[in-house]
VOGU-416336 format. One record per residue: residue number from 1; x, y, z of N, C-alpha, C in turn. Coordinates in steps of 0.1 Angstrom, whole numbers. Each point is the difference from the previous one (the first is absolute). Layout:
<kolpas>
   seq      nu      nv      nw     cau     cav     caw      cu      cv      cw
   NUM       X       Y       Z       X       Y       Z       X       Y       Z
...
</kolpas>
This chain:
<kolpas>
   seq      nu      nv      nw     cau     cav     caw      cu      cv      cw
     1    -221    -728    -764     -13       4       4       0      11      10
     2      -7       9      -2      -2      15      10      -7      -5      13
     3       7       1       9      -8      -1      14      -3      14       8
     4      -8       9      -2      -1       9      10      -2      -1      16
     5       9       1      10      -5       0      15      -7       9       2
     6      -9      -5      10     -14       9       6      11      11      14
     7     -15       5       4       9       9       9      -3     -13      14
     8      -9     -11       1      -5      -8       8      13      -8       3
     9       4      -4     -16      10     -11       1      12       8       8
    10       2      11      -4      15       8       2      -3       2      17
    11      -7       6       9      -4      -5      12       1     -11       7
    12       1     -14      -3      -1     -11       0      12      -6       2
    13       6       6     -12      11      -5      -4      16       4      12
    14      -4      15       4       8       6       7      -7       2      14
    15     -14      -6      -1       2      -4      22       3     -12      -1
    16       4      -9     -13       4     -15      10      15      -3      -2
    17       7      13     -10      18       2       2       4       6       0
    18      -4      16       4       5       8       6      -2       8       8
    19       3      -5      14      -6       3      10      -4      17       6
    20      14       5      -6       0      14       4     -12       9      -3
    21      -5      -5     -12     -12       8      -5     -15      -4       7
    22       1     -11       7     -13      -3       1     -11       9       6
    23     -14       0      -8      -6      10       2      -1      11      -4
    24      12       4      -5       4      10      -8     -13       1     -20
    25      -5      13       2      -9       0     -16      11      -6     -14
    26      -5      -1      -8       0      -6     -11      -8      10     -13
    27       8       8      -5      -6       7     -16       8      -3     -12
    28      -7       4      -9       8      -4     -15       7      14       0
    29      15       0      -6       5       9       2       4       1     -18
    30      -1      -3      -6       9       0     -13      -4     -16      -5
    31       4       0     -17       0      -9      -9       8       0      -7
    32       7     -11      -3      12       2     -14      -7     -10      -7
    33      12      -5     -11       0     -10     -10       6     -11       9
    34       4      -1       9       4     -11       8      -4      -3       9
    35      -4      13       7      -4      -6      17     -10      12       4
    36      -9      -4      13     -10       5       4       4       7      11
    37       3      11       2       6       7      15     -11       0      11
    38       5       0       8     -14       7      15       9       2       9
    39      -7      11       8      10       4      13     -12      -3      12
    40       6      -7       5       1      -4      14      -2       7      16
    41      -7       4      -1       4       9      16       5      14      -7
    42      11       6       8       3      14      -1      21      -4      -4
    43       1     -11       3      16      -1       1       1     -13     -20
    44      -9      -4       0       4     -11      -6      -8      -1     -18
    45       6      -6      -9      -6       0     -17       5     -17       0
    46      -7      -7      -6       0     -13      -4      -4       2     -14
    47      13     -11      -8      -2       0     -15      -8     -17      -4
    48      -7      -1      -8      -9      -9       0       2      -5     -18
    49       6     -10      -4       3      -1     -14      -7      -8      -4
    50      -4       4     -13     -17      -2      -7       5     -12     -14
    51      10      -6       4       2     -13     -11      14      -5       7
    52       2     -15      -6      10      -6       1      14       7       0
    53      -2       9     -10      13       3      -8       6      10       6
    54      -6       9       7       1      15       4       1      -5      13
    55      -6     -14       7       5      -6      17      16      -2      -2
    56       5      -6      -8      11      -1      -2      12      14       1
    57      -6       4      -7       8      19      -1      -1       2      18
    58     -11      -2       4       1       5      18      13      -6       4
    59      -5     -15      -4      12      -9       7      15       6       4
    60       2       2     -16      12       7      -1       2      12       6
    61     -12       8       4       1      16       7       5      -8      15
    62      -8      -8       6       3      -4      10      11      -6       6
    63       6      -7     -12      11      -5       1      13       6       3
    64      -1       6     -11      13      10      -2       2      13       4
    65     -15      10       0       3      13       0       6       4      13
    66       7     -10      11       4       1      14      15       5      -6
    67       5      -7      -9      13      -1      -4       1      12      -8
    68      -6       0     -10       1      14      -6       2      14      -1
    69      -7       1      14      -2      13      14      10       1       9
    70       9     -14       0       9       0       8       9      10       2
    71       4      10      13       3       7       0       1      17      -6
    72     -11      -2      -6      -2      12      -8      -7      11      14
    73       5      16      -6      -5       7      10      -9       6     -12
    74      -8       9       6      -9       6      -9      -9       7       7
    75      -9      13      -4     -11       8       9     -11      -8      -7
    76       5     -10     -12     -13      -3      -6      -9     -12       9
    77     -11      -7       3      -4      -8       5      -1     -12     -10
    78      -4     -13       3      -3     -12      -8      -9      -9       5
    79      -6      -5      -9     -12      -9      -1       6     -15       6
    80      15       0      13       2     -19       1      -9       1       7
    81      -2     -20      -2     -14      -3       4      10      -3      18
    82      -4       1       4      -3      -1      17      -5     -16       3
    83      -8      -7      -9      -6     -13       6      -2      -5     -16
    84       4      -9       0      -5     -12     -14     -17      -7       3
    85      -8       7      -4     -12     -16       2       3     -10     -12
    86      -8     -12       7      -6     -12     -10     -10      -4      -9
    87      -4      -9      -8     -14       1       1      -5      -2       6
    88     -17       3       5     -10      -1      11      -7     -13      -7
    89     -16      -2       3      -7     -11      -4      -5       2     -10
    90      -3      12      -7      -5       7     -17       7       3      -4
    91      14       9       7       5       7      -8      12      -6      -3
    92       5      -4     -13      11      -7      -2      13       6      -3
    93       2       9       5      16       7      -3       5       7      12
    94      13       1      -2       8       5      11       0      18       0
    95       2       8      15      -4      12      -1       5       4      11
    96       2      16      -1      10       4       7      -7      13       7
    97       8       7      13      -9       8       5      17       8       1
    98       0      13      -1       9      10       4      -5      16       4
    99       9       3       4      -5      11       9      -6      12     -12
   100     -11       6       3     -10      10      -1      12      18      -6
   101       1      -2     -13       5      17      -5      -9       5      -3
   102      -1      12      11     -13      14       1       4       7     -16
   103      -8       1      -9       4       6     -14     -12      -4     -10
   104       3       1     -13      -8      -5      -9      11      -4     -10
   105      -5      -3     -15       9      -9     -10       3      17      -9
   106      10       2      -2       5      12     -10      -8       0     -11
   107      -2     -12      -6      -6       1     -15     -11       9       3
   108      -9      -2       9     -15      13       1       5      12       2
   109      11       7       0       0       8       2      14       9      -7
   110      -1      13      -2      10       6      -9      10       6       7
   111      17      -5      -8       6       4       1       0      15       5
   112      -3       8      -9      -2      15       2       2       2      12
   113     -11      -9       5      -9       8      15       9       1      14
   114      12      -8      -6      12       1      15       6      16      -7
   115       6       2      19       6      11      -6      17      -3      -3
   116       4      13      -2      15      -7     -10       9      -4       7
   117      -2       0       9       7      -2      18       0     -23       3
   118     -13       3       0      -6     -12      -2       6      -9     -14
   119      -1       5      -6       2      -6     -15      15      -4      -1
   120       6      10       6      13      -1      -4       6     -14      13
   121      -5       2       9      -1     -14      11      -2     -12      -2
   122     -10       5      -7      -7     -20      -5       5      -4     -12
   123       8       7     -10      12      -5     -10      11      -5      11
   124       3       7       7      14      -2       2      -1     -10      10
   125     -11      -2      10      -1     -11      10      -3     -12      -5
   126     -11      -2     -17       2     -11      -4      13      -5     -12
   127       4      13      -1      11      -6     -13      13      -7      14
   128      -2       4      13      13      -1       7      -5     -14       6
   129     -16      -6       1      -2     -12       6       4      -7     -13
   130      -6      -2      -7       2      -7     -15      15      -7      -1
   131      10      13      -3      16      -6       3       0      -7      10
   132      -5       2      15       3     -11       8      -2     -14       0
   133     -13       1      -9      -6     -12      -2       9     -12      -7
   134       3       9     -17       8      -2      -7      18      -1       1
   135       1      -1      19      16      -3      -2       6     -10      -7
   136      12       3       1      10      -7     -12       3     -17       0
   137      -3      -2      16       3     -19       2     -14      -5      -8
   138       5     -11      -8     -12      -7     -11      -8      -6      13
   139     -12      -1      -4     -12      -8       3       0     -14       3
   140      -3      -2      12       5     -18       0      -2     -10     -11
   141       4      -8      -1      -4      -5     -10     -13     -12      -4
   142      -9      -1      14     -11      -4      -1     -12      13      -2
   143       6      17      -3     -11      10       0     -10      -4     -10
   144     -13       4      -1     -12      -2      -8       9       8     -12
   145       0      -3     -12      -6       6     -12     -11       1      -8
   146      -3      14      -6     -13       4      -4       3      -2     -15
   147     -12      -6      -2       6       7     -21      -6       7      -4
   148      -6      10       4      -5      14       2       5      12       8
   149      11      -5       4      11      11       7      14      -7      -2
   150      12      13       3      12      -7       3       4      -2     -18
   151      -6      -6      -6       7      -5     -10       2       6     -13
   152      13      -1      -8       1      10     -12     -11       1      -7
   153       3      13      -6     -14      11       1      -2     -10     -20
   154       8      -5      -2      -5      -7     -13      -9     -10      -1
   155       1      -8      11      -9     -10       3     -17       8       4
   156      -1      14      -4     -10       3       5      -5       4     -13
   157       4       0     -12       0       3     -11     -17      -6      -4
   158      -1     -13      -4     -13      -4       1     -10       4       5
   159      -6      -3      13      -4      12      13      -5      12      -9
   160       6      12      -1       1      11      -4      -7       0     -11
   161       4      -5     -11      -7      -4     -11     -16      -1      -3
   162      -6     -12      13     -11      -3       5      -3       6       2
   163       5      12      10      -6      10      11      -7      13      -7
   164       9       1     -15       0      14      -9     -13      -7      -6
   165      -6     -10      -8      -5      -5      -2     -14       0      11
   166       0      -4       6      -9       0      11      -5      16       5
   167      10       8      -2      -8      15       3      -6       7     -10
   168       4      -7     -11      -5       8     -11     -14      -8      -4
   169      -3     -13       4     -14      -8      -1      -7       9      10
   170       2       2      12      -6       2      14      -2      13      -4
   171       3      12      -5       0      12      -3      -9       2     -10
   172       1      -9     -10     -11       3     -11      10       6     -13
   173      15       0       3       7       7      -8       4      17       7
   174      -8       4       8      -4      17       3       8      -1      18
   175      10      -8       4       8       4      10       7      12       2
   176       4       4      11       4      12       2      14      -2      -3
   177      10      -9       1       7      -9      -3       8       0     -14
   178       9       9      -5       9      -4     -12       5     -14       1
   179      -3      -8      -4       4     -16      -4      14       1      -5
   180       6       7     -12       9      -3      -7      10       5       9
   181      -2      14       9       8       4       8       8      -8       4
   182     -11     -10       8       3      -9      14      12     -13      -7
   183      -7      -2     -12       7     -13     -13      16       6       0
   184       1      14      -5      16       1       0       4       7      14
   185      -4       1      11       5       4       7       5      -8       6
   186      -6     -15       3       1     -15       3      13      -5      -7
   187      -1       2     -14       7      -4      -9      20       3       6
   188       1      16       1       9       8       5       7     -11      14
   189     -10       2       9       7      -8       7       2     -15       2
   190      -8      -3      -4       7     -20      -5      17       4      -7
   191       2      10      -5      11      -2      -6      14       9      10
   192      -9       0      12      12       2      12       9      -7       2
   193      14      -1       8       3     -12       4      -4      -5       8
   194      -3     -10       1      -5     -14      13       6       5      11
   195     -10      -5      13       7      -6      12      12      -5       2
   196       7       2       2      11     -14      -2       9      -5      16
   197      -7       9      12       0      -4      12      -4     -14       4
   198       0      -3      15      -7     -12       6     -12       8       0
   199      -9     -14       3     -11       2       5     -10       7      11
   200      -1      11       1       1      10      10     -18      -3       6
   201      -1       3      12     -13       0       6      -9      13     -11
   202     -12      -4       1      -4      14      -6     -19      -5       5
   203      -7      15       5     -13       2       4     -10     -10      -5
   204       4       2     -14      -9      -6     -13     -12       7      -7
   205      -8      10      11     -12       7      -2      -1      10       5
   206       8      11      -1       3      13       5      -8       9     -11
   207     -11       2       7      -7      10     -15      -8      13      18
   208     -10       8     -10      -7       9      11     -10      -6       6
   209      -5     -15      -1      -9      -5       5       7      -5      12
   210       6      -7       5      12      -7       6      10      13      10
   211      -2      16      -3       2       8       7     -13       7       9
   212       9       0      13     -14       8       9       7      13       5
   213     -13      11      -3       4      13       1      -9       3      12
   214       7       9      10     -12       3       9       3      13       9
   215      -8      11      -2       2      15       5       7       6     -13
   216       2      -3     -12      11       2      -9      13      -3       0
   217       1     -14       8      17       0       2      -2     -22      -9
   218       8       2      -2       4     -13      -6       5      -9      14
   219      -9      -9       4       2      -4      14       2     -19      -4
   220      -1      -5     -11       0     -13       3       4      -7     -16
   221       6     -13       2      -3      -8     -15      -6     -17       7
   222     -10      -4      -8      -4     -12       4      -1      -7     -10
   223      -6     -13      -3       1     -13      -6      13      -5      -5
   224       3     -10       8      13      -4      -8       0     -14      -6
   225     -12      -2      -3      -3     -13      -7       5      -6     -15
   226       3      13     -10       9      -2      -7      12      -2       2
   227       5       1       8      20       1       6       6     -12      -4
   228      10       3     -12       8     -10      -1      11       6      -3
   229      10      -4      -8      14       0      -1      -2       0     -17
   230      12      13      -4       1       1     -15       6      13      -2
   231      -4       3     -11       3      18      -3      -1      12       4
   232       2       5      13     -10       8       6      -4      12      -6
   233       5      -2     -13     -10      16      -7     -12      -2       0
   234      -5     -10      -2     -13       1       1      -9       6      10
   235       7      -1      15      -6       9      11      -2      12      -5
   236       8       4      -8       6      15      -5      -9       6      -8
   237      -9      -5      -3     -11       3      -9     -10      12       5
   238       7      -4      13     -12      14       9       6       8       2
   239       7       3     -10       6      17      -4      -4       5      -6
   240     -10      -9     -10     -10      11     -12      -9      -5       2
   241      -7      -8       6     -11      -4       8      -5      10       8
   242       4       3       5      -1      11      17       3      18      -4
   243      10      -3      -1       8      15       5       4       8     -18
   244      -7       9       2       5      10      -9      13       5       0
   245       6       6     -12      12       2      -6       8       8      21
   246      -4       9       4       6       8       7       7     -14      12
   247     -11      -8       6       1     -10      10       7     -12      -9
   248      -1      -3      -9       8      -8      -9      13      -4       1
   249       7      12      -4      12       4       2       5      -4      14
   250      -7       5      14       4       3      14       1     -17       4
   251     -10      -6      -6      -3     -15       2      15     -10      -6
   252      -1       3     -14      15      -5      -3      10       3       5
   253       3      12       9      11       8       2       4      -8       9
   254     -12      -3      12      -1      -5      12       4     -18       0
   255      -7      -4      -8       4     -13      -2      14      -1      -9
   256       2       3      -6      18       1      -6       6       0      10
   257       3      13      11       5       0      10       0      -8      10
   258     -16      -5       3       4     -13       8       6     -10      -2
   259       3      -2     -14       5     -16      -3      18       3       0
   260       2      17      -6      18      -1       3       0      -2      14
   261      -9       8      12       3      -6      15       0      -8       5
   262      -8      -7      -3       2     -20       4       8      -5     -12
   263       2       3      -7      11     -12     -12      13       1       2
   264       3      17      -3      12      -1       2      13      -6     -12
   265      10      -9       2       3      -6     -11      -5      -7      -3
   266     -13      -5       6      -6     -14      -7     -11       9      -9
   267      -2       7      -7      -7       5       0      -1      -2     -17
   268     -14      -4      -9      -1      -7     -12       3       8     -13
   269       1       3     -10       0      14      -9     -10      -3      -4
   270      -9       8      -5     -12      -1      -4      -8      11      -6
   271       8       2     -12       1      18     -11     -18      -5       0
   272      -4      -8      -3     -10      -2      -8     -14       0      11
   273       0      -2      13     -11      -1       7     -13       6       1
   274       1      12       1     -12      11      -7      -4      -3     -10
   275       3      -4      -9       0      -3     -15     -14     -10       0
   276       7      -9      10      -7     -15       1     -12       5       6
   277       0       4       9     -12       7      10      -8       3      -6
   278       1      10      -6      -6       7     -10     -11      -7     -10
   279      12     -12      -8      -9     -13       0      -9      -2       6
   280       3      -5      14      -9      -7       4     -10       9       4
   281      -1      11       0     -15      12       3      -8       0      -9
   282       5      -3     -15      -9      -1     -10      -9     -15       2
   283      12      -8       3      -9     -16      -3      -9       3      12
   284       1       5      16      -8      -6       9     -10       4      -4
   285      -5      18       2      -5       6      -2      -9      -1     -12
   286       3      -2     -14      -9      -6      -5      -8     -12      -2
   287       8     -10       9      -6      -9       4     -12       1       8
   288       0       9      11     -12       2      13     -13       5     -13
   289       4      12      -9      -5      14      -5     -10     -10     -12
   290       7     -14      -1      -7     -10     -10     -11      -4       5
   291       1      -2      14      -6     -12       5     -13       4       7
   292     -13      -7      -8     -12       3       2       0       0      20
   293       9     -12       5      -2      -1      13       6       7       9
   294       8       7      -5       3      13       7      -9      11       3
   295      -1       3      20      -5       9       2      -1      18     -10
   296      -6       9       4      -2      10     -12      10       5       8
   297       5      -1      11       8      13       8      12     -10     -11
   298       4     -10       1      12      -7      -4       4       2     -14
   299     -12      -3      -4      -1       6     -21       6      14       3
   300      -8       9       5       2      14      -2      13       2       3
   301       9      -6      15      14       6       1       8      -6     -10
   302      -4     -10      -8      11      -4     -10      -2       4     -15
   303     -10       6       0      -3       8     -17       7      14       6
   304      -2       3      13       6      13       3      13      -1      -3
   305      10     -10       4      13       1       1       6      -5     -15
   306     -10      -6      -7       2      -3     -13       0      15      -8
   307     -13       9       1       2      12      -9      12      10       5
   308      -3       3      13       4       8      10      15       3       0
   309       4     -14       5      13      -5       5      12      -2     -10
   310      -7      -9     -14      10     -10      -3      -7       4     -15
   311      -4      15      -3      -1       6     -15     -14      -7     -12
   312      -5      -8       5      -9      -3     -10     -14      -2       2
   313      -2      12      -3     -16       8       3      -2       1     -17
</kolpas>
């Protein structure tokens, strides 16, 4: 069942557990398919999750993403939460408050419009956080798994199916969207080789909604409510998601190189990774590009990256 928090409740809720803010305003700042954002004052964003299922995903942000981040350096910023709330007397789920990234979400806005200076920074700053994320020691062995992330790109086979299905109802047939493209380009990479690593940490939901751009510089990655342990091509998907052929390249180049620097001899072979990625840009992205309940900014960056990016216009 959908619970939306008020902006009454979210005031309520954070002058009677968290002290620092008290008195501090209260606006709606953002809406997902999960959670209800508001920022807080001038320092602070509280995420507010709108069903059972999606409180749980926080859980796990809350839980884990301390570990995940562990010792990573980066110019990029992140969404940890700073304080765990409870439920209050209405509101029944747990919720988290973290510090305030001055920016907006990428998907509103075009690639193009950075300059190449910029562009070529925000590949290489996020392809270099990504590898950190994804170091080489497996994932504990109590990490969340997603079965929507992480896992061989075969198991997504069904999914996909639905999804192609589902755009061509939703469309009327008249999508901007080659279908069959997507069918064998999907196809191609299911027949990569597998993961065959441990289970590696990975974001889970790294798309341009989930990036914050601000002055034209790639300044932040937030929600880590998807984060579990598995494949991490899947992160990898925001290579054709995002970034055009030129920044593409710089992004892979960047994360390759990070992982020979932290691996070393431990380091996995993995001819087939891109491959898989690649995969997974087709399944996410037409997945959002399907989905009636996807924002228009969210449809639009994933039909973009579908015609645009990944050939099937």
């Amino acid at each position: 069942m959908e619970y939306r928090v008020s902006v009454k409740e979210v005031r309520d809720l954070v002058s009677a557990q968290f002290p620092m803010a008290v008195g501090e305003g209260v606006e709606l700042l953002n809406e997902g398919w999960d959670n209800i954002v508001f920022r807080i004052g001038s320092s602070w964003v509280g995420r507010f999750p709108k069903y059972a299922t999606t409180a749980e995903l926080l859980s796990n942000e809350i839980r884990w993403v301390s570990t995940i981040l562990e010792g990573i350096e980066s110019p990029l910023r992140t969404s940890q939460p700073v304080f765990a709330g409870v439920p209050g007397a209405s509101y029944p789920y747990c919720w988290s408050i973290a510090a305030f990234i001055e920016g907006a979400a990428a998907q509103g806005q075009q690639f193009s419009e950075l300059t190449p200076a910029a562009a070529f920074r925000a590949a290489t700053h996020l392809g270099e956080f990504l590898a950190a994320i994804h170091r080489p020691q497996a994932a504990p062995a109590d990490a969340p798994r997603n079965p929507y992330r992480g896992t061989p790109l075969s198991e997504r086979v069904p999914l996909l199916t639905e999804h192609l299905a589902r755009y061509q109802r939703n469309s009327g047939g008249g999508g901007v969207i080659n279908l069959e493209a997507i069918r064998q380009g999907f196809e191609q990479a299911v027949s990569a080789s597998p993961w065959v690593g441990p289970p590696l940490w990975c974001h889970g939901d790294i798309h341009p909604g989930n990036l914050i751009l601000d002055r034209g510089e790639l300044v932040g990655v937030i929600d880590f409510g998807d984060c579990c342990a598995g494949d991490p091509a899947s992160d990898l998907a925001v290579c054709w998601w995002w970034f055009p052929a030129a920044e593409r390249e710089a992004f892979q180049r960047s994360y390759d190189q990070a992982l020979r620097r932290q691996q070393g001899e431990a380091a996995v072979e993995d001819a087939d990774r891109w491959l898989r990625a690649r995969g997974w840009a087709y399944a996410l992205c037409l997945a959002v590009a399907s989905n009636d309940k996807s924002s228009t900014a969210m449809r639009h960056s994933a039909e973009h990256a579908l015609v645009e990016h990944l050939g099937c216009g």
